[in-house]
C-alpha positions as MATLAB code, in Angstrom:
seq = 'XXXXXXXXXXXXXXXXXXXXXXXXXXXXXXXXXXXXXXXXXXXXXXXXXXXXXXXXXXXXXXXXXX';
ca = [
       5.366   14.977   -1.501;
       3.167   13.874    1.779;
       3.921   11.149    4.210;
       0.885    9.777    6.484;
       1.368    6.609    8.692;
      -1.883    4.623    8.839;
      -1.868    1.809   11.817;
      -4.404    0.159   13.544;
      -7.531   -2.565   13.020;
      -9.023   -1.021   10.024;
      -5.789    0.198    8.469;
      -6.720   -1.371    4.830;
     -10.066    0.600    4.923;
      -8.278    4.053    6.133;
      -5.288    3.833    3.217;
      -8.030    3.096    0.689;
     -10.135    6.135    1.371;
      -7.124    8.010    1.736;
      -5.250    6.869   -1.340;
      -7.850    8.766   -3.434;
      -6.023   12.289   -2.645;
      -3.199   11.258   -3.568;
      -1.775   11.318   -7.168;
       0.236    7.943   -6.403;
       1.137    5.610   -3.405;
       3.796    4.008   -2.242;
       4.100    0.945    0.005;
       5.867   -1.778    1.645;
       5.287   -5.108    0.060;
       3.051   -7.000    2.393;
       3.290  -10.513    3.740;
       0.151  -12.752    1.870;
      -3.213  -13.389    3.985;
      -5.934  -15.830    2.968;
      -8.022  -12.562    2.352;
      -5.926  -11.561   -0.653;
      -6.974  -14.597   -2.712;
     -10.465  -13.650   -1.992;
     -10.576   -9.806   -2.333;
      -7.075   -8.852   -4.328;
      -4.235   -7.536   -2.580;
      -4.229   -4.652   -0.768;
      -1.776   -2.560   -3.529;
      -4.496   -3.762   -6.108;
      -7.363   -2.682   -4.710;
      -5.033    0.985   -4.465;
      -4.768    0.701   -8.319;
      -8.642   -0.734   -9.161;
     -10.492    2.261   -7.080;
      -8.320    5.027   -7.875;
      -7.228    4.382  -11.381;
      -3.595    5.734   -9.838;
      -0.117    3.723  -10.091;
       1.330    2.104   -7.153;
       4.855    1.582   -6.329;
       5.782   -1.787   -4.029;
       9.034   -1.143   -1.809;
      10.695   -4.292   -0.668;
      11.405   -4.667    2.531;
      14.643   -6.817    2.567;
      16.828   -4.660    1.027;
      20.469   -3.772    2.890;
      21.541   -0.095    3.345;
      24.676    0.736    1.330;
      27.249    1.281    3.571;
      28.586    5.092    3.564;
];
C-alpha cells in the first residue's frame, strides 16, 4: 500500500496521471462543481482512463469512541 497527497491548482490533472500506477484508488467524496456535469466526476474519470476500481470514502463519518 502507497499514500501520496496531491494539492494544489492542477490537482485533478496530477491524480489522473498518477492514478495509472496504481492498481486502485481511494478518495474522499468530493463536493459537486458545475465542471462535473460537463466532464464526469473526478472518481469517474479515475475509473474511464485506467480501467481500475475506485473506492469513495465519506467524509462525515464519526470516529467510534475507544
Amino acid at each position: 500500500m502507497d499514500t501520496r497527497v496531491v494539492e494544489g491548482e492542477e490537482h485533478d490533472e496530477e491524480i489522473l496521471r498518477l492514478a495509472g500506477e496504481y492498481d486502485a484508488v481511494v478518495m474522499y467524496q468530493a463536493d459537486p462543481r458545475l465542471g462535473d456535469r460537463i466532464f464526469g466526476t473526478l472518481p469517474d474519470r479515475i475509473a474511464n482512463r485506467t480501467g481500475d476500481p475506485v473506492v469513495i470514502v465519506r467524509r462525515d463519518y464519526e470516529a467510534a469512541d475507544e
